[in-house]
C-alpha positions in Angstrom: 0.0 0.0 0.0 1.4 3.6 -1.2 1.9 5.9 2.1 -1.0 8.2 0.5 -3.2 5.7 -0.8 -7.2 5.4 -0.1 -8.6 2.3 1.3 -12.6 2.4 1.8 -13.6 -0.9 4.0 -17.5 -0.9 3.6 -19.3 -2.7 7.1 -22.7 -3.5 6.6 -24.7 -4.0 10.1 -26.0 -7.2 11.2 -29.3 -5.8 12.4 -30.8 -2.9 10.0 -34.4 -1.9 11.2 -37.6 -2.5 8.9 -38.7 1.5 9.0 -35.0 2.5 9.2 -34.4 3.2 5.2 -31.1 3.3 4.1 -28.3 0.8 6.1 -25.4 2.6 7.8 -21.7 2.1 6.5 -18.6 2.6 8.1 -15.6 3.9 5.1 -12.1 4.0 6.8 -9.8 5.7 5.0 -6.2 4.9 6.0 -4.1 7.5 5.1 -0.7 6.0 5.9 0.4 2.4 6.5 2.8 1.2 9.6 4.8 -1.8 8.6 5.8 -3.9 11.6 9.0 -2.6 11.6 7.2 0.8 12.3 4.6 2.5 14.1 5.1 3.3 18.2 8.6 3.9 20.1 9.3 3.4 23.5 8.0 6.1 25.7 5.8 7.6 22.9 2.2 8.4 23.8 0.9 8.6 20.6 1.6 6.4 17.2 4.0 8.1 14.7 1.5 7.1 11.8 -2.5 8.8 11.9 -5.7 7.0 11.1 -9.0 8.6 10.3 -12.6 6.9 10.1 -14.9 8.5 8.4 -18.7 7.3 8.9 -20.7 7.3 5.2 -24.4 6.6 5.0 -25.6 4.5 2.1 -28.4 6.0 0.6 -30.6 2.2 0.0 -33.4 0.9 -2.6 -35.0 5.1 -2.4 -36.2 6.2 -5.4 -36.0 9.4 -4.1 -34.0 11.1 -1.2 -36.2 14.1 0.5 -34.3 17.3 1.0 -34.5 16.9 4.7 -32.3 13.8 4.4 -29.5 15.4 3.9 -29.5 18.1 6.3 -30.4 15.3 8.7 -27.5 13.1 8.1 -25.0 16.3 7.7 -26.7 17.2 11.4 -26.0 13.9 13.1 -22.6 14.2 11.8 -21.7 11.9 9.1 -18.7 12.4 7.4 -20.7 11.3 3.8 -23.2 9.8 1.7 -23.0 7.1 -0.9 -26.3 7.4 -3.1 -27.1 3.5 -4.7 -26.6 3.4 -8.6 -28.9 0.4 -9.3 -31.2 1.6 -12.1 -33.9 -1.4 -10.7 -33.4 -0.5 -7.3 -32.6 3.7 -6.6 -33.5 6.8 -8.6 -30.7 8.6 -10.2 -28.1 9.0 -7.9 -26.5 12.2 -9.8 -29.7 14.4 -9.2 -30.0 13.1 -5.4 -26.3 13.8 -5.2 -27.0 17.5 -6.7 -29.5 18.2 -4.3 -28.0 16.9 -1.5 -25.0 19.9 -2.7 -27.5 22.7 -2.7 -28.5 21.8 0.8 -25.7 20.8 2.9 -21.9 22.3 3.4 -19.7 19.7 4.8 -20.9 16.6 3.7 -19.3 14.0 1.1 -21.6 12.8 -1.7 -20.8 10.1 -3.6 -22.2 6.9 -5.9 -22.0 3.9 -4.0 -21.4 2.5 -6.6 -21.8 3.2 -10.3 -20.6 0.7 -13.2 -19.1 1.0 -16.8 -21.5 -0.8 -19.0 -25.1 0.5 -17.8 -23.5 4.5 -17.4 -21.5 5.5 -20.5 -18.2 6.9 -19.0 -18.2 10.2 -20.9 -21.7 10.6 -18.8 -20.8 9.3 -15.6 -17.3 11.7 -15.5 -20.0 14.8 -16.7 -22.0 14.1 -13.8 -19.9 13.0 -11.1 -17.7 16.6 -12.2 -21.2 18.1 -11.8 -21.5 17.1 -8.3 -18.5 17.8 -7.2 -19.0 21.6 -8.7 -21.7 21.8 -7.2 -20.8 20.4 -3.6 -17.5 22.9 -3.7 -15.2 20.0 -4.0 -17.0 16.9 -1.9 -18.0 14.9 -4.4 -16.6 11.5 -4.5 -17.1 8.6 -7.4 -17.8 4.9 -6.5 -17.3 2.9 -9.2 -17.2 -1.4 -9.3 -18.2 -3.9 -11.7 -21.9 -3.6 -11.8 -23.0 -6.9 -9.9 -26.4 -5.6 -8.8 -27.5 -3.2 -11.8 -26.3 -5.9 -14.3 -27.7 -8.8 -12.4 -31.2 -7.3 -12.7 -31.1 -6.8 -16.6 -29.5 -10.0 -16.8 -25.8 -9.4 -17.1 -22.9 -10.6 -16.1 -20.4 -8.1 -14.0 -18.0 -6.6 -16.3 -15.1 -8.7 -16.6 -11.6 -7.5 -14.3 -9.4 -6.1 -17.7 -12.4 -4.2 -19.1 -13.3 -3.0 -15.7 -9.1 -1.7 -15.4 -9.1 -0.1 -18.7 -12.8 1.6 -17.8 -11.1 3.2 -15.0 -7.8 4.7 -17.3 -10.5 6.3 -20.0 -12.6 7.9 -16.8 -9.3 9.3 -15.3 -8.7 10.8 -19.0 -12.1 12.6 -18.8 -12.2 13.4 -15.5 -8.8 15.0 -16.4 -10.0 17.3 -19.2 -8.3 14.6 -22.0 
């Protein structure tokens, strides 16, 4: 692992309540990584390397997120939310994303997650940029494979090298290229 690297772990609760809507996530982002060799010395009181959790709400099978929602979550503290890219199971999570923008000042928006075969890339990068205009910089883009949103068309997830040369053309355009 890179010392500046990102690594989002995604925790799903065991118990998630009938009229709770959307399940709670916990993203850890590690921002540096202590080898054995490293971390603590003797007589320290703190380690020599920092961690930070952030806590991320994923937004669920909504069709819709109500304005409130996002005040709410930005309220109670989260450090995010992931809107559901699923097009059989969530509305569009680029318009709930902008609105979620025009309503709130410190929280992260992102698509948790969005795929390369049923978003065209030169779309997804327009509207991902979008958000993150919008949201002054807090916008981030979750992108896999597509296992749910293919899965209810009747698709297979896009295969691994595909997926990896998806991911160089969507740096390009979010680059300006």
């Amino acid at each position: 692992l890179h010392p500046t690297a990102e690594l989002l772990l995604f925790v799903a609760p065991r118990k998630v309540h009938s009229n709770h809507v959307p399940r709670s996530y916990i993203t850890a982002r590690i921002d540096s990584f202590i080898g054995e060799d490293e971390g603590e010395q003797e007589g320290d009181d703190m380690p020599s390397e920092t961690v930070e959790l952030e806590f991320w709400r994923a937004g669920g099978p909504l069709s819709h997120m109500p304005p409130r929602f996002a005040e709410q979550l930005e309220e109670e503290g989260w450090d995010g939310h992931f809107s559901m890219d699923s097009q059989s199971l969530a509305g569009d999570p680029y318009a709930i994303l902008g609105a979620a923008a025009a309503l709130t000042i410190r929280l992260r928006l992102g698509t948790g997650v969005t795929n390369p075969r049923t978003r065209q890339l030169a779309v997804t990068a327009a509207a991902i940029a979008t958000v993150h205009a919008q949201s002054n910089g807090r916008a981030l883009l979750g992108i896999g494979r597509g296992d749910s949103a293919l899965a209810f068309i009747g698709e297979q997830p896009v295969p691994l090298g595909q997926f990896e040369q998806s991911l160089v053309v969507l740096q390009r355009l979010l680059r300006g290229e």
